[in-house]
Every structure is written in structure tokens, then in C-alpha cells.
TORKOL-4160 file (C-alpha; in steps of 0.2 Angstrom, whole numbers, padded with zeros to 4 digits, m for minus):
353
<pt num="1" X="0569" Y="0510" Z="0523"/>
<pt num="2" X="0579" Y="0504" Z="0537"/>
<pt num="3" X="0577" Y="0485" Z="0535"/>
<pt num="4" X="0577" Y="0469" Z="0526"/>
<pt num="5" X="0561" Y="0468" Z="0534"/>
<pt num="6" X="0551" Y="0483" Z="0528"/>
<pt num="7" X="0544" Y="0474" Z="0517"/>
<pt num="8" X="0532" Y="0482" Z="0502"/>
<pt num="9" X="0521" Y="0477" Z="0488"/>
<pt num="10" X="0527" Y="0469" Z="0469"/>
<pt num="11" X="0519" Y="0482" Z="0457"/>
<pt num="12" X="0503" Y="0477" Z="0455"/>
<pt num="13" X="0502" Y="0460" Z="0465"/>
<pt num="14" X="0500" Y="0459" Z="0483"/>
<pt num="15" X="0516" Y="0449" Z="0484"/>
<pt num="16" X="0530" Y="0454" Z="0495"/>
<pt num="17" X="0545" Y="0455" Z="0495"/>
<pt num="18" X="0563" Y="0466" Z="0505"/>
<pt num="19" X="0568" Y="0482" Z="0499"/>
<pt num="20" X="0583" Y="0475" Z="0492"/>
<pt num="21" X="0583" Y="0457" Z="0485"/>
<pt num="22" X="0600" Y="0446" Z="0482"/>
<pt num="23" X="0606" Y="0443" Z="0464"/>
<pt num="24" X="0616" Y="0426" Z="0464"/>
<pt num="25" X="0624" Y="0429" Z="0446"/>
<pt num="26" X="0639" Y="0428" Z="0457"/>
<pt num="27" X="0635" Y="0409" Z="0465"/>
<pt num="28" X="0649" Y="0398" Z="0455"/>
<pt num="29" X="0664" Y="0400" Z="0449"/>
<pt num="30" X="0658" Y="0394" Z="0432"/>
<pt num="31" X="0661" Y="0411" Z="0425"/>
<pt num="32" X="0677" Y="0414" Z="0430"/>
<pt num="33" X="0676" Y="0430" Z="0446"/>
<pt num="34" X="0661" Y="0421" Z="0454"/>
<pt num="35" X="0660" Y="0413" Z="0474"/>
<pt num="36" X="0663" Y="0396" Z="0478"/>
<pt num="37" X="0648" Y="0386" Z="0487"/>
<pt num="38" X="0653" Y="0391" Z="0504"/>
<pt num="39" X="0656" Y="0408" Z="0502"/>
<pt num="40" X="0639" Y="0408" Z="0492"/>
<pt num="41" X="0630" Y="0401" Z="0506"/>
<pt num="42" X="0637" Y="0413" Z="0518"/>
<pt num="43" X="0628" Y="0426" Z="0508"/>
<pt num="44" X="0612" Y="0417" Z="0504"/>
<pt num="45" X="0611" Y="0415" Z="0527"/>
<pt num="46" X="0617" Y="0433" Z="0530"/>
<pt num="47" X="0603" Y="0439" Z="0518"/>
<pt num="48" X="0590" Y="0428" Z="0526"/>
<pt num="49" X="0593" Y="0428" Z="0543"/>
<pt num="50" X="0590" Y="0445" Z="0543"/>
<pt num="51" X="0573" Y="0444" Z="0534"/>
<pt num="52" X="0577" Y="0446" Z="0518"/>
<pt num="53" X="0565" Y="0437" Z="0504"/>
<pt num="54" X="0568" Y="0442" Z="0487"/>
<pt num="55" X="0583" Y="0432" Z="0478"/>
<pt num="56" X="0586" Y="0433" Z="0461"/>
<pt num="57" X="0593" Y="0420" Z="0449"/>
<pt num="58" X="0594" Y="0414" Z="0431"/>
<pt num="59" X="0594" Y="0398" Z="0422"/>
<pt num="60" X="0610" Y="0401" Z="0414"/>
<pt num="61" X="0618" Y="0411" Z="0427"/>
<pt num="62" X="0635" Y="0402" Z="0430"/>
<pt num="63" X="0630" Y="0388" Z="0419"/>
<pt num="64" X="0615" Y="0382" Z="0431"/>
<pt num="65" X="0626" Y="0382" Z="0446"/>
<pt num="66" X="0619" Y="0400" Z="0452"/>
<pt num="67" X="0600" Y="0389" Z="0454"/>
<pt num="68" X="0608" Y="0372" Z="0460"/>
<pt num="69" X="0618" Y="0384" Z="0474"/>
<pt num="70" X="0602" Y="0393" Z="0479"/>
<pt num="71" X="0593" Y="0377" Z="0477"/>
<pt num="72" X="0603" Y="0367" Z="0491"/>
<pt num="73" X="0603" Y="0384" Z="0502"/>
<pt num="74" X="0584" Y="0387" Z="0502"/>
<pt num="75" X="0577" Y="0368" Z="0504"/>
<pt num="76" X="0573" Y="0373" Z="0525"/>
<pt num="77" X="0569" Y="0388" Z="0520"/>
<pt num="78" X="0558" Y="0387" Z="0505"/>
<pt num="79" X="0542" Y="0395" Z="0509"/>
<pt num="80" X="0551" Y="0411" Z="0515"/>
<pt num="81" X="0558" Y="0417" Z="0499"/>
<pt num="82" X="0551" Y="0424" Z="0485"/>
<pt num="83" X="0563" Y="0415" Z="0469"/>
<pt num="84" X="0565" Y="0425" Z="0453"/>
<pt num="85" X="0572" Y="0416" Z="0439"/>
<pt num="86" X="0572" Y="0419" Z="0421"/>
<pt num="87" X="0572" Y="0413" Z="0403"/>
<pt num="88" X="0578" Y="0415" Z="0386"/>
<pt num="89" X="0596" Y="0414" Z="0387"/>
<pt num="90" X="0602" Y="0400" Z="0380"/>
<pt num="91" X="0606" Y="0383" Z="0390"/>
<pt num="92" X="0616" Y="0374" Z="0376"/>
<pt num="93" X="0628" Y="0383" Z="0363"/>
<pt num="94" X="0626" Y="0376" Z="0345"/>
<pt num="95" X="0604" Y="0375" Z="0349"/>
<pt num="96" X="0594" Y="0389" Z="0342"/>
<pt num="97" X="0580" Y="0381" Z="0352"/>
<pt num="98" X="0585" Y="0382" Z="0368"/>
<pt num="99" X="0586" Y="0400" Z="0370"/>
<pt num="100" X="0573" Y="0412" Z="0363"/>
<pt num="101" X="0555" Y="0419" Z="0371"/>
<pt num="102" X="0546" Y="0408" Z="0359"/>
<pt num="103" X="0534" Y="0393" Z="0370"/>
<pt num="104" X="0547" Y="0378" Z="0368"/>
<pt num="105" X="0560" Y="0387" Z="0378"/>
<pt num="106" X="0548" Y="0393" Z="0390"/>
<pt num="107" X="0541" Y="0377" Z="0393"/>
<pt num="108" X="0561" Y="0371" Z="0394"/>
<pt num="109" X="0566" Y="0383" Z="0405"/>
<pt num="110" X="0554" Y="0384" Z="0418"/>
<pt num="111" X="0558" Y="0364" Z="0418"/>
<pt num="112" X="0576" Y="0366" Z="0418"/>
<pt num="113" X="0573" Y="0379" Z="0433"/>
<pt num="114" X="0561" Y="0368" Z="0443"/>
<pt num="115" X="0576" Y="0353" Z="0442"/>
<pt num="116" X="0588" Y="0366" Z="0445"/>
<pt num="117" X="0582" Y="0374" Z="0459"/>
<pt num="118" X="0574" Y="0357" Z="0467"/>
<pt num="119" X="0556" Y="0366" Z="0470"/>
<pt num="120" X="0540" Y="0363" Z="0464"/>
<pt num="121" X="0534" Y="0382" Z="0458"/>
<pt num="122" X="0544" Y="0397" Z="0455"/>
<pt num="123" X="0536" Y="0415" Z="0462"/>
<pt num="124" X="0543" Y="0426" Z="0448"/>
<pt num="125" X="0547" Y="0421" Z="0430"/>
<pt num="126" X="0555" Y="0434" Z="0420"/>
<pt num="127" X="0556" Y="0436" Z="0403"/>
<pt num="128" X="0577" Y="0440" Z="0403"/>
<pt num="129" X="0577" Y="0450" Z="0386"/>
<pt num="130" X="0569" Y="0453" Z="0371"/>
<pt num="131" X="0573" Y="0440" Z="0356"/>
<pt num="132" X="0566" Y="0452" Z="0341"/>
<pt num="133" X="0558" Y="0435" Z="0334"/>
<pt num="134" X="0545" Y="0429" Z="0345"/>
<pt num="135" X="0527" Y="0436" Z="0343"/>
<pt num="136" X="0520" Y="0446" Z="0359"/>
<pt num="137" X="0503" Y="0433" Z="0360"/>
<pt num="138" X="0514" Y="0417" Z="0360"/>
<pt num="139" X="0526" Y="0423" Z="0373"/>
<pt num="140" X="0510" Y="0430" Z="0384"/>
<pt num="141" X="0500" Y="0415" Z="0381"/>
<pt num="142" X="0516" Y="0405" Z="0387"/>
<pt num="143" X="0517" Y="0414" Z="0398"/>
<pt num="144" X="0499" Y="0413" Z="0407"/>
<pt num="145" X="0500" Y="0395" Z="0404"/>
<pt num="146" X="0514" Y="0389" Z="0414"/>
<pt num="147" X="0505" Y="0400" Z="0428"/>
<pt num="148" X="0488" Y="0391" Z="0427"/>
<pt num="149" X="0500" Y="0375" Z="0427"/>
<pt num="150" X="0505" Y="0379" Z="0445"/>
<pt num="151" X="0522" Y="0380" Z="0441"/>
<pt num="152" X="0524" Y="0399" Z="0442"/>
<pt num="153" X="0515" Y="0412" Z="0453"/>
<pt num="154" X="0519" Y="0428" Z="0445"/>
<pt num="155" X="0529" Y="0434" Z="0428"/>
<pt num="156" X="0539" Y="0449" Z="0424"/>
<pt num="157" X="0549" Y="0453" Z="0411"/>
<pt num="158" X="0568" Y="0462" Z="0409"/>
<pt num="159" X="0579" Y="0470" Z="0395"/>
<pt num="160" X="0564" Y="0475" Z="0383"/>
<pt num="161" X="0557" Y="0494" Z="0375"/>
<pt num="162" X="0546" Y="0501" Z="0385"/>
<pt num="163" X="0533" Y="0500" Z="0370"/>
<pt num="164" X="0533" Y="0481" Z="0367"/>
<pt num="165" X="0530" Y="0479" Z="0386"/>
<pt num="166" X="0517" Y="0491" Z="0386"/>
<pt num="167" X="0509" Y="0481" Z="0371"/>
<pt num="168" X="0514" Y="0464" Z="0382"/>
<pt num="169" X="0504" Y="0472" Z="0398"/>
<pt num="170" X="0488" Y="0478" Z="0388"/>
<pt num="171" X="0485" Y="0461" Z="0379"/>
<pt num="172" X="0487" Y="0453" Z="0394"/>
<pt num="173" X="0473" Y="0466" Z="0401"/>
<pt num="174" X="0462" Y="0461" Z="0387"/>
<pt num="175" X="0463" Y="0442" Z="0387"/>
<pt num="176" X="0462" Y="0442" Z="0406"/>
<pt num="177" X="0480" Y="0432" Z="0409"/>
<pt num="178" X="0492" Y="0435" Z="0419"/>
<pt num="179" X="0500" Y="0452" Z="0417"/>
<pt num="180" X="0517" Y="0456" Z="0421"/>
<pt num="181" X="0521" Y="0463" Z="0441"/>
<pt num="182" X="0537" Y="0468" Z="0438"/>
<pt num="183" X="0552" Y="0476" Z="0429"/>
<pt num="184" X="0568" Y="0472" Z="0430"/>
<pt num="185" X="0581" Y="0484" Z="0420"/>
<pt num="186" X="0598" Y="0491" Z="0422"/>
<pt num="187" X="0597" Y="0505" Z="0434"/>
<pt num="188" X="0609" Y="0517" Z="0442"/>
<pt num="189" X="0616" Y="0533" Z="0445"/>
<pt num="190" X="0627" Y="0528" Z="0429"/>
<pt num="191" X="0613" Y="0522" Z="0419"/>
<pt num="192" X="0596" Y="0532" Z="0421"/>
<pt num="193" X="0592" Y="0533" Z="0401"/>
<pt num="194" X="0578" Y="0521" Z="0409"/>
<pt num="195" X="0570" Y="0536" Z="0416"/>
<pt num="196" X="0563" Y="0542" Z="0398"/>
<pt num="197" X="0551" Y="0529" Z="0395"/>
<pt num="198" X="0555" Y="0513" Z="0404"/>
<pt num="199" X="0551" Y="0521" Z="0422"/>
<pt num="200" X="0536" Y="0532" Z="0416"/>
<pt num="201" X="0529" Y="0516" Z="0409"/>
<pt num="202" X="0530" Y="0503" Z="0422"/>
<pt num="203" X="0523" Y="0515" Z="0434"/>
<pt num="204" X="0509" Y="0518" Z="0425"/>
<pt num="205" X="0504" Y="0500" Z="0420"/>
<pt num="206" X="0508" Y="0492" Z="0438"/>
<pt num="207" X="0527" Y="0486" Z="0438"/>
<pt num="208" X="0540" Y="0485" Z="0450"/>
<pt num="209" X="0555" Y="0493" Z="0446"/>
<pt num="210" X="0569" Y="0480" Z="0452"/>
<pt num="211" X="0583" Y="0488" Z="0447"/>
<pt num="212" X="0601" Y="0477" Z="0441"/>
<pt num="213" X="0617" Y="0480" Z="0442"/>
<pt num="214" X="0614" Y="0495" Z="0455"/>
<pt num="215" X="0635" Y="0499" Z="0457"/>
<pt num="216" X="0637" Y="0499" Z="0437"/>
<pt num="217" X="0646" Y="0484" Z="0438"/>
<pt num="218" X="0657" Y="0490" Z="0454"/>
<pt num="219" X="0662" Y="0504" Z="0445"/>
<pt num="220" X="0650" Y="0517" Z="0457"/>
<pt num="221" X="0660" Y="0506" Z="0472"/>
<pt num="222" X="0675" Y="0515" Z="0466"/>
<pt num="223" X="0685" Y="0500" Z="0462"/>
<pt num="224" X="0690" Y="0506" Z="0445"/>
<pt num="225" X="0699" Y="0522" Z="0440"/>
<pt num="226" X="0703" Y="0530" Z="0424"/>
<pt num="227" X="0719" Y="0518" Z="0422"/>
<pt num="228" X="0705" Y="0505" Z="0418"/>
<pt num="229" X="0699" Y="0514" Z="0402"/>
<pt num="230" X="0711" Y="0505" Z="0392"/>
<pt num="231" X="0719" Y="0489" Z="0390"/>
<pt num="232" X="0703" Y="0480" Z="0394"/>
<pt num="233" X="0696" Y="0466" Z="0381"/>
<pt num="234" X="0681" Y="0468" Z="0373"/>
<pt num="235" X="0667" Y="0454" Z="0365"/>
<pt num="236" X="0655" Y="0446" Z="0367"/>
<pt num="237" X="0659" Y="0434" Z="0382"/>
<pt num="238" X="0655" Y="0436" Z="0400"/>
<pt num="239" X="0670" Y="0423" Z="0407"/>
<pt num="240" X="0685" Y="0434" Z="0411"/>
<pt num="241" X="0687" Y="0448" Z="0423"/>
<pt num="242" X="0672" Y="0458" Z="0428"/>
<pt num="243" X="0680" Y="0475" Z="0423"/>
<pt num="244" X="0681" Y="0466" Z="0404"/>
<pt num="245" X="0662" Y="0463" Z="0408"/>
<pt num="246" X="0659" Y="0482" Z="0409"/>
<pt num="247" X="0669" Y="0486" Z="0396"/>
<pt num="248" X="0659" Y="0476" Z="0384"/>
<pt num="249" X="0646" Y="0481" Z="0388"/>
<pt num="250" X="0650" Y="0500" Z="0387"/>
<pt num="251" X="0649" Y="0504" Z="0404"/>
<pt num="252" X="0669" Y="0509" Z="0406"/>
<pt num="253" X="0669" Y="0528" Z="0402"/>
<pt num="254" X="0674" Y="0543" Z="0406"/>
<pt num="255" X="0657" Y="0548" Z="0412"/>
<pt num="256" X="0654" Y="0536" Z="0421"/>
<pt num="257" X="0670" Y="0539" Z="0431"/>
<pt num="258" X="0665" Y="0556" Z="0435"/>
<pt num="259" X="0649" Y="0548" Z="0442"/>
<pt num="260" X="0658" Y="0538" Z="0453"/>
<pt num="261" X="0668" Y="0551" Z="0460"/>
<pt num="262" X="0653" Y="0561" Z="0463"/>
<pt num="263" X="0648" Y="0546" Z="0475"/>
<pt num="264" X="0665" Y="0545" Z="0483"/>
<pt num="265" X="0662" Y="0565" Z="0487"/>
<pt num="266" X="0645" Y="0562" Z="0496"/>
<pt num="267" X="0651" Y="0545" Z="0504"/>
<pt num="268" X="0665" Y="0552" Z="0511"/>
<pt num="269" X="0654" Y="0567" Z="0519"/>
<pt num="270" X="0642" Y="0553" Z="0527"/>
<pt num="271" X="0654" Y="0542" Z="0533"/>
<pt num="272" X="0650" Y="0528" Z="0522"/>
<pt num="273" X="0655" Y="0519" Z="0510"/>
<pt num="274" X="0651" Y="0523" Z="0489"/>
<pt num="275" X="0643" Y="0508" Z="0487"/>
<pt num="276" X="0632" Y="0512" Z="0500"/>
<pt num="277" X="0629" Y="0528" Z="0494"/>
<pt num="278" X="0627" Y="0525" Z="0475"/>
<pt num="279" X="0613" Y="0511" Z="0483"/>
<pt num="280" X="0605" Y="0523" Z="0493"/>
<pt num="281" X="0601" Y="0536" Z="0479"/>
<pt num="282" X="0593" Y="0522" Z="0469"/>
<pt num="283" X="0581" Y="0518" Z="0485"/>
<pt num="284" X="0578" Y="0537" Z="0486"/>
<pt num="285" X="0570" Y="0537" Z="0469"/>
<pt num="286" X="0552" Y="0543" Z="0469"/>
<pt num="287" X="0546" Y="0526" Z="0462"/>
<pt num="288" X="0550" Y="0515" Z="0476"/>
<pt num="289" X="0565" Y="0501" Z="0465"/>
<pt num="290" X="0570" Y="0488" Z="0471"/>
<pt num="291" X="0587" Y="0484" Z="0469"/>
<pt num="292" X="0597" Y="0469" Z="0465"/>
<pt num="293" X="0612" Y="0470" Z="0475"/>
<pt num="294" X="0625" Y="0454" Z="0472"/>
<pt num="295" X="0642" Y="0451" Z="0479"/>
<pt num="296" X="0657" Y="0440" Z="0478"/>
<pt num="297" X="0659" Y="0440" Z="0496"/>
<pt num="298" X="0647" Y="0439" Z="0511"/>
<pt num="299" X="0658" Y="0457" Z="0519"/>
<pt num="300" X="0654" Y="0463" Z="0501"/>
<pt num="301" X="0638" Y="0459" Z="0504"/>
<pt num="302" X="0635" Y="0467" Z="0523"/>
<pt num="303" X="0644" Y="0482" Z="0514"/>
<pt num="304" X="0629" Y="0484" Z="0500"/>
<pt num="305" X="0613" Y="0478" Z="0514"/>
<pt num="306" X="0622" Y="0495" Z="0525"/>
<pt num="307" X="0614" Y="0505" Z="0510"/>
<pt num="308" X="0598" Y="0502" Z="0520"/>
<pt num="309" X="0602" Y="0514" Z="0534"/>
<pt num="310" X="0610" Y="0528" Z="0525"/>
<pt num="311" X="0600" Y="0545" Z="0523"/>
<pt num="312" X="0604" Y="0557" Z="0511"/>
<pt num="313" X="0602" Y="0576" Z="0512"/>
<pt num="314" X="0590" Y="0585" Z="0500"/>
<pt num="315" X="0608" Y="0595" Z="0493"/>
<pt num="316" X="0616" Y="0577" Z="0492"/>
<pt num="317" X="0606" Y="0571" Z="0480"/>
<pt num="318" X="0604" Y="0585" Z="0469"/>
<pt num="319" X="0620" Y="0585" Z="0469"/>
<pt num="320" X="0618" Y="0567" Z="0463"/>
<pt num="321" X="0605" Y="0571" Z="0452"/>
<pt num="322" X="0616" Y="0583" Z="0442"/>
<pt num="323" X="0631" Y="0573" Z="0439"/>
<pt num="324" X="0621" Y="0559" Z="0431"/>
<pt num="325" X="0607" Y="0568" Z="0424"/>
<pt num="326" X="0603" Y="0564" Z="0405"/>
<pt num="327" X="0598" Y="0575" Z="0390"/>
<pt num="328" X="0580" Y="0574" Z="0388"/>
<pt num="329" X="0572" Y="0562" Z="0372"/>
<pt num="330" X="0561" Y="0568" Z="0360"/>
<pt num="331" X="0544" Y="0568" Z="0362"/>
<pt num="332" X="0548" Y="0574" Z="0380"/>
<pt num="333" X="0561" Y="0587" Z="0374"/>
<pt num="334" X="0547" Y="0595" Z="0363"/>
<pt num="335" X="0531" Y="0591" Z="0372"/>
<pt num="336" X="0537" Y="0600" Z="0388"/>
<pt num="337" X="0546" Y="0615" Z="0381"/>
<pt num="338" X="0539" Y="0631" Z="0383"/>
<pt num="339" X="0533" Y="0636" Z="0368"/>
<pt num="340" X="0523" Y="0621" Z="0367"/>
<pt num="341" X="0516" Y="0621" Z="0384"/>
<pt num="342" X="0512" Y="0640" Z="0379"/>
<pt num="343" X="0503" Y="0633" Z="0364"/>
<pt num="344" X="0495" Y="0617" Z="0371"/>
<pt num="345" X="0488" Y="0627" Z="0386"/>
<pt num="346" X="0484" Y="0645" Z="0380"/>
<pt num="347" X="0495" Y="0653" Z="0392"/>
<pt num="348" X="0487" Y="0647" Z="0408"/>
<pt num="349" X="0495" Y="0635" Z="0421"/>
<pt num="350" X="0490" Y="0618" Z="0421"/>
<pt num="351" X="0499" Y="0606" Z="0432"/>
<pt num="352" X="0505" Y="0588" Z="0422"/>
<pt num="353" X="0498" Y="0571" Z="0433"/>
């Protein structure tokens, strides 16, 4: 991929969209370390005046402002972005009701969206996380509902095992509704724990990858050091400072710190920034992800987009490859051993799919 303008195909759909899309989580300063209108507006032109498409937002993100922002921003513009929004956090504290994956929420939230974002249809609702409570056929008729309404083109889901997804996916299948198109997870050279089941699967059942937080949190940037480890608050909040963020989330480590510094090493060989690096890996990835890249400021922004013109060499990323790689899972740490193979296959060589 050189540009925002190489467009490919959403999983299974024939919608589509930039190799990178813009996260707005950062439009408003509701939360605290977020961009004020104009600076989120210079982001939102930058992005689309040179062709990108795909922008991603929430309906809670900075308390509504992120979808009022991006609202305002697209309303000339509205037929030449694909908008991705998402449900189930909630809108109102104290409301059990107004958070959740059961079919009031949806119904709520793809309204609140609609007013929120000034449009008549969103292209891609996501399911934001699983809730543990919800059962699968009331979230997917919901789902395939709001879809024949007209209100929604195309539904993916985010933060959920790669089994209940895979059982989302079939019964959609079955029943004939509208199956999910794409994935949305964290992925990075920081966090590839995705790779044991959540990749496999939404390659095989027809998913985008559209990787989040593609920098860890800025930490694969290089903007924290090993001074940061401690000190920093933990909880459950997301207002505050982003490094706080990370840390609650139990991104700050040790590890993760060595990653980054294994960026830095193959950034500074290129002549590029880490950021820009770390981004680069992710769209090197056999799967074809597409990232989420989100910024507090539009420079930030041009900085991540550069990530579209760097190549890395083969020893580069294996280099990469090894810094981050995980410890194999179990099934896959028994099914792929020797022995086993030797058992499953007689001693012949038969190459997996």
C-alpha cells in the first residue's frame, strides 16, 4: 500500500474502504487528552482530502462529542465516507438499560448515533464488546433488523472470543441475516495474542481485520520509557492522562517497553519515525488489517498516514516478529508438535491449508 487511495474490499462485503481508517476517540476534550473542534477538523480534512474513507467513531466516545465533531465535518462530504460507529457502552451512568448488546440498546444507540452524527444510515455498526448477558439470536436478530430498517448498511462486531463470534457468524449463515463483515480488535506488535484464534477465525468466516490502538496506546511511538512503569494511576476510568489509560489497561510493561525499542532500532535504520514503523509491520501482516490510526493532532496524524510509504525488509520484520512473538495456546501447542503431526500423519508430509 502506498495510499489512502488503494483502496480494498471489507471482509466479506464488496464495500470499500482506505488501508488505514481514522479513529476519532480523540475528537473532544470531554475526556480529558482529547482535540479541540479545530484541531479535530483539521485531521478529519487532511484524512479526506487525500482520499481517505474509512472513519471510526463510537457513541460514547468523548461523551457523544467524537459523533457530533465528525457529524459537522462530513455533512459536504457524506456520501464519501464509510462511518463506523458502535454500541454497548453506556450513554447514561446510573442506567443498566442504556448500555449492554441486548435490542433496546441497539435500538437506542443506533438512534442516538443517527442524531449524533446528523445522517440518515450508518455503513458499519459494530457490536463494541461482549456484555456476558445478552443471548447470541437477540443480539443478531437486532442486528439484522435495524439493517432491513435502512438505518445500517453492514454490522461488525469488536472485543469478543473468537468462539462466540464464530457462533454469531454461523447463525447468521443459517437464518440468512446479515453477517458480520468485519472485526475490530486490539492489534499490534505489542499485543498479537489475537493471532491464536481471533485472526485464524475472522479469516476463515469472512472478516476484516481493522486493528485499534495500532501504537499500544503511543507506547510503540516511543513516548514512554521505563521511568513510566511506576507512579501512574490505575482504575477503571478513562478521563485522566493517556499513559494512566495504558496502565489500566495493562498495557505499561516491561515487555512491551522492549518492543518499542525494537521499533525505535528498525525506524531509525529506515529513516522514519517508530510510529511509522510499528504501523507498517501491522500492514505487512499476511491478512491484509486494517488499522485504526488516531491522533491528538493533525502533524500526529501526517506522521501515522507516512506509515503508508514505508517498506520493510524481510530481516526487519523478523526481527519484529521475534521481539513480539507470543508462546503458543493449547490446542495449537499440541496439535502442531512433532509427535503429533508424526502420529496424525504416519510419518508422511502433508502440508496444513
Amino acid at each position: 500500500m502506498t495510499a489512502l487511495t488503494d483502496y480494498r474490499l471489507l471482509g466479506r462485503s464488496g464495500l470499500r474502504v482506505s488501508p488505514l481508517a481514522l479513529g476519532t476517540m480523540t475528537f473532544g476534550a470531554d475526556w480529558g487528552w482529547g482535540a479541540t473542534e479545530d484541531e479535530a477538523r483539521a485531521m478529519f480534512d487532511a484524512y479526506v482530502d487525500r482520499g481517505g474513507n474509512f472513519i471510526d467513531t463510537s457513541v460514547n466516545y468523548t461523551g457523544g462529542t467524537s459523533e457530533q465533531f465528525l457529524g459537522r465535518f462530513m455533512k459536504p462530504k457524506r456520501e464519501k465516507v464509510v462511518v463506523a460507529t458502535k454500541f454497548t457502552m453506556a450513554r447514561e451512568q446510573n442506567n443498566p438499560n442504556s448500555g449492554g448488546n441486548h435490542r433496546l440498546n441497539i435500538l437506542r444507540s443506533v438512534e442516538t448515533s443517527l442524531r449524533q452524527l446528523d445522517t440518515d444510515w450508518i455503513d458499519l455498526l459494530y457490536l463494541h464488546s461482549w456484555d456476558f448477558t445478552t443471548n447470541v439470536d437477540e443480539v443478531m436478530r437486532a442486528l439484522e433488523d435495524v439493517v432491513r430498517s435502512g438505518k445500517v448498511a453492514y454490522v461488525g462486531i469488536s472485543n469478543t472470543p473468537a468462539w462466540r463470534v464464530a457462533q454469531m457468524q454461523t447463525l447468521a449463515d443459517l437464518r440468512g441475516w446479515s453477517p458480520f463483515v468485519a472485526l475490530q480488535v486490539e492489534y499490534s506488535l505489542a499485543e498479537r495474542t489475537v493471532e491464536h484464534e481471533l485472526v485464524p477465525m475472522a479469516d476463515a468466516l469472512g472478516l476484516g481485520i481493522v486493528p485499534w490502538s495500532p501504537l499500544a496506546g503511543g507506547l510503540l511511538a516511543g513516548k514512554y520509557s521505563r521511568a513510566d512503569l511506576d507512579g501512574a494511576k490505575t482504575g477503571a476510568e478513562v478521563t485522566g492522562s493517556r499513559r494512566d489509560v495504558i496502565v489500566a489497561m495493562g498495557g505499561m510493561t516491561e515487555r512491551a517497553l522492549g518492543i518499542a525499542d525494537a521499533v525505535h532500532d528498525v525506524a531509525e535504520e529506515l529513516g522514519v519515525t517508530s510510529s511509522q514503523a510499528a504501523i507498517a509491520w501491522l500492514l505487512s501482516r499476511p491478512q491484509a488489517p486494517t488499522p485504526i490510526v488516531g491522533a491528538r493532532t493533525a502533524a500526529q496524524l501526517e506522521d501515522n498516514l507516512g506509515a503508508l510509504d514505508v517498506t520493510l525488509s524481510d530481516d526487519q520484520l523478523q526481527r519484529l516478529d521475534e521481539a513480539s512473538a507470543v508462546a503458543p495456546i493449547f490446542p495449537n501447542s499440541f496439535i502442531t508438535g512433532p509427535m503429533v503431526r508424526q502420529l496424525t500423519f504416519g510419518g508422511t508430509n502433508v502440508p496444513p491449508r
